[in-house]
N, C-alpha and C positions, 0 to 999 in steps of 0.2 A: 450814577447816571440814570437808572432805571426808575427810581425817585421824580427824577425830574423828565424824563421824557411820559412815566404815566401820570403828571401833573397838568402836562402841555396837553397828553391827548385827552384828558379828561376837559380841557379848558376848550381843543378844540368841539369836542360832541357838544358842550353847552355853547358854542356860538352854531355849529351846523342849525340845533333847536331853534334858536333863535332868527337864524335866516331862513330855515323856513318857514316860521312866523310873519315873518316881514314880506315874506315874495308873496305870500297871502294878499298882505294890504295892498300890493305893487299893483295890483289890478286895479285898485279904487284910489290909485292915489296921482299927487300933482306933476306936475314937471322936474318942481324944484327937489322932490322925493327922488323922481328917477335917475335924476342925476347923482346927486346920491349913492344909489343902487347898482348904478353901474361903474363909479368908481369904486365901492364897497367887493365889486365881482371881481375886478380885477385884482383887490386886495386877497379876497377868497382864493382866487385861483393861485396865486402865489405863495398862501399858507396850505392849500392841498399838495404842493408841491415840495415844500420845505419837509411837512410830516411824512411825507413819502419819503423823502430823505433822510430824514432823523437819526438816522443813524453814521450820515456821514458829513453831517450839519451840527454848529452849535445848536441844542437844543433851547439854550439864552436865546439865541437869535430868532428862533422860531417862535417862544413866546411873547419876546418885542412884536413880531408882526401878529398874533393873535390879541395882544392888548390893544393897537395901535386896531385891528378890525372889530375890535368890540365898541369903542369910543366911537367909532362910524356909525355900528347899531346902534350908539345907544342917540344918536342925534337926529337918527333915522325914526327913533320913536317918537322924539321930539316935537319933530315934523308932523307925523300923525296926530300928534293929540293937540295941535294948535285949532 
């Protein structure tokens, strides 16, 4: 279990990096980004909550919603670079 819970939290700090990469661009960016961004927060806030948990939580389950917030970032950079 400890395998796979310091997998997740290592999987979470490389999306923390990432969004706050992106809330960088949030300032210079479009509508269709923000929306985005704030469905992406409430994904966020749901995976700060699970890893807080973690220990009383599938740790599976927690990485589903961290892969499931990364494919948001990654459409999110998408966005940007059109």
């Amino acid at each position: 279990m400890d395998d796979v819970k310091d997998s997740v939290k290592e999987l979470v700090q490389k999306l923390k990096t990432e969004r706050d990469e992106l809330q960088v661009q949030l300032k210079l960016s479009s509508m269709e980004f923000r929306d985005h961004w704030e469905a992406a927060e409430v994904k966020w806030n749901h995976l700060e909550q699970k890893v807080s948990d973690l220990s009383h939580e599938s740790a599976e389950a927690t990485r589903s919603v961290a892969h499931e917030l990364a494919e948001m970032y990654r459409n999110m950079r998408n966005i940007i670079k059109r």
